[in-house]
MIGU-630558 format. One record per residue (C-alpha): residue number from 1; x, y, z; residue in three letters. Coordinates in steps of 0.5 Angstrom, whole numbers, plus 500, padded with zeros to 3 digits. Layout:
<atom NUM; <X; Y; Z>; "ALA">
...
END
This chain:
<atom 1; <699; 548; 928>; "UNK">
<atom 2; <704; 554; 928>; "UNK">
<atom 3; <710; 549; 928>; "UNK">
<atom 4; <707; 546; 923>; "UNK">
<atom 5; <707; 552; 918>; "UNK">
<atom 6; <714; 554; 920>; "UNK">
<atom 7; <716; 547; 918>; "UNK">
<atom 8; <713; 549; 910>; "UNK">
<atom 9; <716; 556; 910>; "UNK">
<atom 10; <722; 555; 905>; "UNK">
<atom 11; <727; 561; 908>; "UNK">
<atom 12; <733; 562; 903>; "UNK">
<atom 13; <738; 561; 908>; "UNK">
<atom 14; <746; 558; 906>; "UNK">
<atom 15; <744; 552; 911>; "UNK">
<atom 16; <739; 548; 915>; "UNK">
<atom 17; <743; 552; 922>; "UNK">
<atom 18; <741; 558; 921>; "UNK">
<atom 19; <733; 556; 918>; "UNK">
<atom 20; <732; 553; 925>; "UNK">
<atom 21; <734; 560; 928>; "UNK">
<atom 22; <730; 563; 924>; "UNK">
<atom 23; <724; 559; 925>; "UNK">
<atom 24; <726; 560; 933>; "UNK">
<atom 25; <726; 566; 932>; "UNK">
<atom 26; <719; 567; 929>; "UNK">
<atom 27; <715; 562; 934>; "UNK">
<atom 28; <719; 567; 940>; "UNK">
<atom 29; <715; 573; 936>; "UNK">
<atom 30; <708; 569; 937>; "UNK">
<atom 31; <705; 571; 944>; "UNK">
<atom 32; <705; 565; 949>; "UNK">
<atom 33; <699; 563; 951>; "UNK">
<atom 34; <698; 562; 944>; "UNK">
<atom 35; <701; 558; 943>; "UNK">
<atom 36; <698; 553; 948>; "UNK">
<atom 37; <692; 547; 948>; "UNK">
<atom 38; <687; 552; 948>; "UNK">
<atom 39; <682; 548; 954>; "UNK">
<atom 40; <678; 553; 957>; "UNK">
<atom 41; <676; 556; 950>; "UNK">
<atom 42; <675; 548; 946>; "UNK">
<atom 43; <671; 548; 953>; "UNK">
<atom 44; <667; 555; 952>; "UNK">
<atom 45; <666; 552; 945>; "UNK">
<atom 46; <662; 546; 946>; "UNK">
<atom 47; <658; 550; 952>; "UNK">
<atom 48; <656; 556; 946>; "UNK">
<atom 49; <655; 549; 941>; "UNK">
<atom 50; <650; 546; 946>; "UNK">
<atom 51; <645; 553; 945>; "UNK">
<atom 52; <640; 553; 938>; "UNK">
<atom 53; <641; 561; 937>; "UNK">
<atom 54; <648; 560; 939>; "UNK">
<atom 55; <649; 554; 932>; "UNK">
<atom 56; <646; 558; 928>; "UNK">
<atom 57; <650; 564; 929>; "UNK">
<atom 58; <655; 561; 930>; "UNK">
<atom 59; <655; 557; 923>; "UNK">
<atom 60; <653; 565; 920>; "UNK">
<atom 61; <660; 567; 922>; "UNK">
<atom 62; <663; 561; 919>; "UNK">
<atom 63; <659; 561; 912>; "UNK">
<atom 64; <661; 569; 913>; "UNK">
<atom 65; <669; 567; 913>; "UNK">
<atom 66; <669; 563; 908>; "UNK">
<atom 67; <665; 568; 903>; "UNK">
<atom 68; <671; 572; 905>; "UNK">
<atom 69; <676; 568; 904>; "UNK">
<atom 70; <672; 566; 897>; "UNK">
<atom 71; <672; 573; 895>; "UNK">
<atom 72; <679; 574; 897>; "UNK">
<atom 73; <682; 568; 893>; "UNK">
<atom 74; <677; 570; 887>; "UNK">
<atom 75; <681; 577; 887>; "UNK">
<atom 76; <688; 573; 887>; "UNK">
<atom 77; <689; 574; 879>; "UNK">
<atom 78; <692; 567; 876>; "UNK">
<atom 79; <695; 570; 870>; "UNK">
<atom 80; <702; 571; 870>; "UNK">
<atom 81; <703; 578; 865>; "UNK">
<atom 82; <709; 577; 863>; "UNK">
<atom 83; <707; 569; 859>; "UNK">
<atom 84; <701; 573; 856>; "UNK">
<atom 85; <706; 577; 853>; "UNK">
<atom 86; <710; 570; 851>; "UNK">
<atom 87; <704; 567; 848>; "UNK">
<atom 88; <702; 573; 844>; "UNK">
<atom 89; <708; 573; 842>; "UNK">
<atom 90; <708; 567; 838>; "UNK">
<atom 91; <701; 568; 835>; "UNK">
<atom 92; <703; 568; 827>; "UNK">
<atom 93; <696; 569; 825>; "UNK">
<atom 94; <690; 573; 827>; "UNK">
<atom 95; <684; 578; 826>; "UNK">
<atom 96; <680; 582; 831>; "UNK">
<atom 97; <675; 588; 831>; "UNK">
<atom 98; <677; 596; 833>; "UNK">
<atom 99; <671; 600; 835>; "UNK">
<atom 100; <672; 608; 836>; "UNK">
<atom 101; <667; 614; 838>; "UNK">
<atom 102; <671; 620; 837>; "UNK">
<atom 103; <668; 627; 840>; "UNK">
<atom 104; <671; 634; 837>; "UNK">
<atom 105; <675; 631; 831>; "UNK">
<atom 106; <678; 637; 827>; "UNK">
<atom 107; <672; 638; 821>; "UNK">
<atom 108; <666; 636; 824>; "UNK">
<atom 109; <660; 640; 828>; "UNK">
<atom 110; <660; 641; 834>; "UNK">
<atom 111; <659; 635; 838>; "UNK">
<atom 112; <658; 631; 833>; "UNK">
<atom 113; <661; 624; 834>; "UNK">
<atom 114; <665; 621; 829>; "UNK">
<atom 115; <664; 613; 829>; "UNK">
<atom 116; <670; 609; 826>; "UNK">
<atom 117; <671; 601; 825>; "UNK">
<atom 118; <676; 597; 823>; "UNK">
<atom 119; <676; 590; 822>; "UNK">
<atom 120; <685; 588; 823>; "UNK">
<atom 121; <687; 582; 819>; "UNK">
<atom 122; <694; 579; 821>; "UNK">
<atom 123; <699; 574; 818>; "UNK">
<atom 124; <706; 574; 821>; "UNK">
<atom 125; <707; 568; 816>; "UNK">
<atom 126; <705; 572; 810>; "UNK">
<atom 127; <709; 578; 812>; "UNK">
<atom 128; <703; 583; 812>; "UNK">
<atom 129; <697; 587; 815>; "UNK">
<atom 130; <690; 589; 813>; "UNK">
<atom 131; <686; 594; 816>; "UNK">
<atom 132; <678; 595; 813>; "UNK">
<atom 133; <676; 601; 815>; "UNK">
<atom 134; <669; 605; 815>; "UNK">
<atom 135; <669; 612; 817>; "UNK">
<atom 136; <663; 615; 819>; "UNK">
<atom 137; <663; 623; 818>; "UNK">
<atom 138; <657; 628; 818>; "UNK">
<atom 139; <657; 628; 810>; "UNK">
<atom 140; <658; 620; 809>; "UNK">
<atom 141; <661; 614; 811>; "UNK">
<atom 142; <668; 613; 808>; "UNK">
<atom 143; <671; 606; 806>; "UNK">
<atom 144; <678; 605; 805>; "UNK">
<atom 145; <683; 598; 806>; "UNK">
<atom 146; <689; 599; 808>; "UNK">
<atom 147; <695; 593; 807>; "UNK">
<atom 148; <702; 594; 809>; "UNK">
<atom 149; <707; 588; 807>; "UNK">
<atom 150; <713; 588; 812>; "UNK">
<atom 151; <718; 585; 807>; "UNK">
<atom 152; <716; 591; 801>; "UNK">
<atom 153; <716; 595; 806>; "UNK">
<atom 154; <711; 599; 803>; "UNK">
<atom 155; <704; 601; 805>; "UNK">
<atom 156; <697; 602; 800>; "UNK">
<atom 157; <691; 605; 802>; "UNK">
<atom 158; <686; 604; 798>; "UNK">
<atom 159; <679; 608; 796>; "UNK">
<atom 160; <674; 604; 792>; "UNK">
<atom 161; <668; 608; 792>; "UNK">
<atom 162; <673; 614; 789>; "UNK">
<atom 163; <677; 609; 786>; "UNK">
<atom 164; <683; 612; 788>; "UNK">
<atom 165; <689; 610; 793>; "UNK">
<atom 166; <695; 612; 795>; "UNK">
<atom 167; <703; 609; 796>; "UNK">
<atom 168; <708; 610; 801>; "UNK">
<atom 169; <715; 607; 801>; "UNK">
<atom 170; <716; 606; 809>; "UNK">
<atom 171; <724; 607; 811>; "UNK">
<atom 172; <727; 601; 816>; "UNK">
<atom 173; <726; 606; 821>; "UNK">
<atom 174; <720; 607; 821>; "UNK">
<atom 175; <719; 600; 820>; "UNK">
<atom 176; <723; 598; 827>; "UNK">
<atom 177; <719; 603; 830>; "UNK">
<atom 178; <712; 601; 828>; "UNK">
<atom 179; <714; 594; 831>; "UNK">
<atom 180; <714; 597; 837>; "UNK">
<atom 181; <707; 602; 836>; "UNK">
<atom 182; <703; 598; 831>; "UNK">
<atom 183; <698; 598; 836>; "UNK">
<atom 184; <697; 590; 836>; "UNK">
<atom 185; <695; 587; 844>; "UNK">
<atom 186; <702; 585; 844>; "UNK">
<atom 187; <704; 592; 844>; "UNK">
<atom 188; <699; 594; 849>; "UNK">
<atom 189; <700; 589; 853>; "UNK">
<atom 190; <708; 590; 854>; "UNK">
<atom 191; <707; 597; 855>; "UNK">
<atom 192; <702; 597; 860>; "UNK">
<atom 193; <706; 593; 864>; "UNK">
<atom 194; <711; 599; 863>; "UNK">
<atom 195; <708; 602; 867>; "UNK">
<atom 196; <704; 601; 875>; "UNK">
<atom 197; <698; 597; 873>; "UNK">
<atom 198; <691; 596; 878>; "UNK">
<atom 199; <689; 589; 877>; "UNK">
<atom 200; <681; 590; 875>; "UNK">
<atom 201; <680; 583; 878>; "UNK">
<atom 202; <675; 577; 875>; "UNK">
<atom 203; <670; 579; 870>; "UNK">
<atom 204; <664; 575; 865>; "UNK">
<atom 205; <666; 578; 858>; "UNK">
<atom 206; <661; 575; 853>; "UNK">
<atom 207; <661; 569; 858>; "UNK">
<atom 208; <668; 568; 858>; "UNK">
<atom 209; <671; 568; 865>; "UNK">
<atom 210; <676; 574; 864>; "UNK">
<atom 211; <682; 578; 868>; "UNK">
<atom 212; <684; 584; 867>; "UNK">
<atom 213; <689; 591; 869>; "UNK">
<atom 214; <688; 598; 868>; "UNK">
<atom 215; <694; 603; 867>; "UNK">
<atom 216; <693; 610; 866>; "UNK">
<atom 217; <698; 614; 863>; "UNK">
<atom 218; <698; 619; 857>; "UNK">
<atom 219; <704; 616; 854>; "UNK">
<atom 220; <700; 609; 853>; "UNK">
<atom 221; <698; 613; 847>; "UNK">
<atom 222; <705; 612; 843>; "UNK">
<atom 223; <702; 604; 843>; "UNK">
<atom 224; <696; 605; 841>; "UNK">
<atom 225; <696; 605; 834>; "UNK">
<atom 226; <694; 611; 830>; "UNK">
<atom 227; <687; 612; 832>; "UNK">
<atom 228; <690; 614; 840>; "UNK">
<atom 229; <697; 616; 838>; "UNK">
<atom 230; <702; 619; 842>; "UNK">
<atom 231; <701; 626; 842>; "UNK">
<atom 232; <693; 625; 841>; "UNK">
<atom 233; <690; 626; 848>; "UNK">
<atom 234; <692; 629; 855>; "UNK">
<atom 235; <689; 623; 859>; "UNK">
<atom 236; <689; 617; 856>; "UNK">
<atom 237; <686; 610; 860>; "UNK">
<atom 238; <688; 603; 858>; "UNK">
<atom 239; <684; 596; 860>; "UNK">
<atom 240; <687; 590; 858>; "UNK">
<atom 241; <682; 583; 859>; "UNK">
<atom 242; <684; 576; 858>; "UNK">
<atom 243; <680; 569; 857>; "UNK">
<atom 244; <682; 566; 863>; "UNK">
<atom 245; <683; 559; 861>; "UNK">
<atom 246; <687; 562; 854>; "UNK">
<atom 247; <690; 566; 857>; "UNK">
<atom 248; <690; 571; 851>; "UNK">
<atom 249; <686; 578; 850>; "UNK">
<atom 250; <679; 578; 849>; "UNK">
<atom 251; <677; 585; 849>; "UNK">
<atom 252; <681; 592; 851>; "UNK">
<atom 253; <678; 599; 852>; "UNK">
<atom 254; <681; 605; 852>; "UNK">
<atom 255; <679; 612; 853>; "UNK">
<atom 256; <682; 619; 852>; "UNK">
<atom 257; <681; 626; 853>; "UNK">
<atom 258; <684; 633; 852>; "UNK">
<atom 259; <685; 638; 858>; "UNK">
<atom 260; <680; 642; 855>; "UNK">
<atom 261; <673; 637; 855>; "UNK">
<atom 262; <671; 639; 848>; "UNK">
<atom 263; <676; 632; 844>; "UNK">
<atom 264; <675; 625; 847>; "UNK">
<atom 265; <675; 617; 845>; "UNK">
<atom 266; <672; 612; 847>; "UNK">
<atom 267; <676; 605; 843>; "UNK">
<atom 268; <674; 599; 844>; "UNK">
<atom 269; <679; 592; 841>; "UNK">
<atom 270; <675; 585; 841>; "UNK">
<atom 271; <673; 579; 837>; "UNK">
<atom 272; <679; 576; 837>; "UNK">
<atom 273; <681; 570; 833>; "UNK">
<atom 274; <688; 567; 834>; "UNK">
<atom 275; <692; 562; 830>; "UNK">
<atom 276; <687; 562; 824>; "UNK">
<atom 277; <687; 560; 817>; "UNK">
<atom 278; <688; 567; 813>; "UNK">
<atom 279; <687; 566; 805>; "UNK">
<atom 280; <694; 569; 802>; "UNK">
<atom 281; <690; 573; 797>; "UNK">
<atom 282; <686; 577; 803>; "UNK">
<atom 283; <693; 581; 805>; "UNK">
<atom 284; <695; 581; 797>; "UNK">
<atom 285; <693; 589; 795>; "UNK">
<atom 286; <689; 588; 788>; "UNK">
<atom 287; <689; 595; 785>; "UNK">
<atom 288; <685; 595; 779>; "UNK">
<atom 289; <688; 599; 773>; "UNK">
<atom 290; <682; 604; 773>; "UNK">
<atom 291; <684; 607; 780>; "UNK">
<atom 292; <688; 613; 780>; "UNK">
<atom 293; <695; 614; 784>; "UNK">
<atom 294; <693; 621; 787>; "UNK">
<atom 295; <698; 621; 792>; "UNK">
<atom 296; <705; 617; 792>; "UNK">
<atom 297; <711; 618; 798>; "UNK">
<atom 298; <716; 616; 803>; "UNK">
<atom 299; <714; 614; 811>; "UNK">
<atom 300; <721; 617; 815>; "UNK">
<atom 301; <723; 617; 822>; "UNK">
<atom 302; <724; 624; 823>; "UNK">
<atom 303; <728; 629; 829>; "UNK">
<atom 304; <722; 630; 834>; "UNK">
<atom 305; <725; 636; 836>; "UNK">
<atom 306; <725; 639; 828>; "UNK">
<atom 307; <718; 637; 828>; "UNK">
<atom 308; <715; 640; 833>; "UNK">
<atom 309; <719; 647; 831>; "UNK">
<atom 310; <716; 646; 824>; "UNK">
<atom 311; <709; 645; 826>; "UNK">
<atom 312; <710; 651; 832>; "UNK">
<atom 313; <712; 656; 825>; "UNK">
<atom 314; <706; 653; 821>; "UNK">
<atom 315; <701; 654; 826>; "UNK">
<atom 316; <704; 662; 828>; "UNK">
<atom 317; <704; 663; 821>; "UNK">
<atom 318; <696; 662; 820>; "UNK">
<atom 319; <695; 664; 827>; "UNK">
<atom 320; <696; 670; 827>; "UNK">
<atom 321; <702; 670; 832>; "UNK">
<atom 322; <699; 666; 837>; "UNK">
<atom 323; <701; 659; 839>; "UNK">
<atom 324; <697; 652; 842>; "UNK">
<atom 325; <695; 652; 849>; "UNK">
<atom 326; <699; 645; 847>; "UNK">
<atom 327; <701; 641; 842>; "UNK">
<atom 328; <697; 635; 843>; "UNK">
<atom 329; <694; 633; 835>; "UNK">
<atom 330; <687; 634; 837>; "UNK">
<atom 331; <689; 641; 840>; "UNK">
<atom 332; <692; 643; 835>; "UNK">
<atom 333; <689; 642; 829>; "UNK">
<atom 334; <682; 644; 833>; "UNK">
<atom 335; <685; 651; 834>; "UNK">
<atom 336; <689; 652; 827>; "UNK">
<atom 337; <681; 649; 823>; "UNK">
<atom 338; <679; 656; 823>; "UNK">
END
């Protein structure tokens, strides 16, 4: 049976010489009396199978090994990552759901948890994105649409209960380096896959059998879009799953926290559709004359290091002197509301 295995090993050698060495060499490794017709142990076998008791453990500890072997073939994930990057890729249309429960948001009480929604609309034949979203804060809920258009490379952010909305020119900077932090499952994916994973194994997500990985690294942030940014939180922890059979995300789960316990966030991405018919007039923004332009401006990429240096004088200056225990967002701005 060895020999017979050894005759499948597809060993990369320069010739058929030296694979038969080296499969020589393997079958010397193996203790010898292994290796021969095991008589004495076929004869103590059927002596063990004419017992009752004895047929019945001995079927428990067949059943046993192949539960094992059941359950380790289960944890082999199919998915090969790198062709989910692909497939998303190729996507040219899609809507999804982004849920997020925020603690410790600047501006708001103590403990209190502010809920967000954002229902993303997607089209890469069109050239455009529209997120719907609903703020809940503890004097209201706040709607907005926001739509940016690729090929304008502007974005507007609407306020129709006020009926007020915002402009910004976005560079071609900006522009590339949102490509790269947009937030999309495509983003996620490929820097998860930047970073050491743990396979999660096969899970049931809304009755659809799924595989998933988790990565943790604070540095995902950057990916995440703008509700987890990069400098937002000091642990941030990523879980990706994907419909086995599509091979195609279906859910994403992302927490974050700071060092300090008094900010965290719990996301979660679902409700995936890919390759929909999307209404061009969806992702076209319609303002109407009456709502008023209160803010109008331009989205550039700027110098990391400068802006660090510009949001450390701004915060002495209001600080009495005193600097941030660090310069994640949430705690900075936590520090500086007072």
């Amino acid at each position: 049976y060895i020999e017979e295995y050894f005759k499948d090993i597809p060993f990369d050698v320069p010739d058929s010489g030296h694979r038969d060495v080296l499969k020589k060499q393997l079958l010397n490794a193996f203790p010898k009396h292994r290796l021969q017709p095991a008589v004495q142990t076929v004869g103590v076998w059927r002596t063990i199978m004419k017992s009752r008791t004895s047929k019945l453990a001995a079927a428990a500890v067949i059943i046993l090994a192949a539960f094992l072997a059941l359950n380790l073939f289960d944890k082999t994930s199919g998915i090969v990552w790198a062709e989910v990057v692909k497939r998303l890729e190729d996507i040219r249309t899609g809507t999804y759901k982004i849920t997020a429960d925020i603690k410790g948001m600047p501006g708001t009480p103590e403990g209190y948890t502010t809920h967000i929604t954002q229902d993303v609309t997607l089209s890469y034949e069109q050239g455009a994105v529209r997120i719907d979203s609903s703020l809940q804060v503890p004097n209201g809920t706040r709607k907005m649409q926001t739509y940016i258009l690729f090929e304008e490379s502007i974005m507007f952010t609407v306020m129709p209960a006020q009926k007020k909305y915002l402009e910004v020119k976005i560079s071609d900077e900006q522009m590339n380096k949102m490509d790269d932090e947009n937030g999309d499952p495509a983003t996620i994916l490929k820097a998860m896959l930047e970073h050491e994973y743990a396979d999660l194994g096969r899970r049931t997500i809304d009755g659809v059998a799924a595989w998933g990985i988790e990565v943790s690294d604070p540095k995902l942030g950057g990916k995440m879009g703008p509700l987890i940014s990069g400098g937002t939180f000091d642990e941030i922890t990523v879980q990706l799953w994907v419909d086995e059979k599509r091979e195609l995300p279906i859910r994403i789960n992302a927490t974050g926290s700071s060092k300090d316990g008094q900010a965290s966030m719990e996301t979660v991405y679902d409700s995936f559709q890919w390759d929909i018919e999307i209404e061009p007039a969806l992702l076209k923004p319609e303002i109407p004359d009456d709502y008023e332009l209160i803010a109008q401006g331009k989205w550039e990429t700027g110098n990391e290091g400068e802006e660090i240096i510009e949001v450390l004088r701004l915060f002495v200056e209001y600080a009495d002197g005193k600097y941030p225990a660090s310069l994640k967002t949430v705690t900075v701005a936590q520090a500086i509301a007072p």
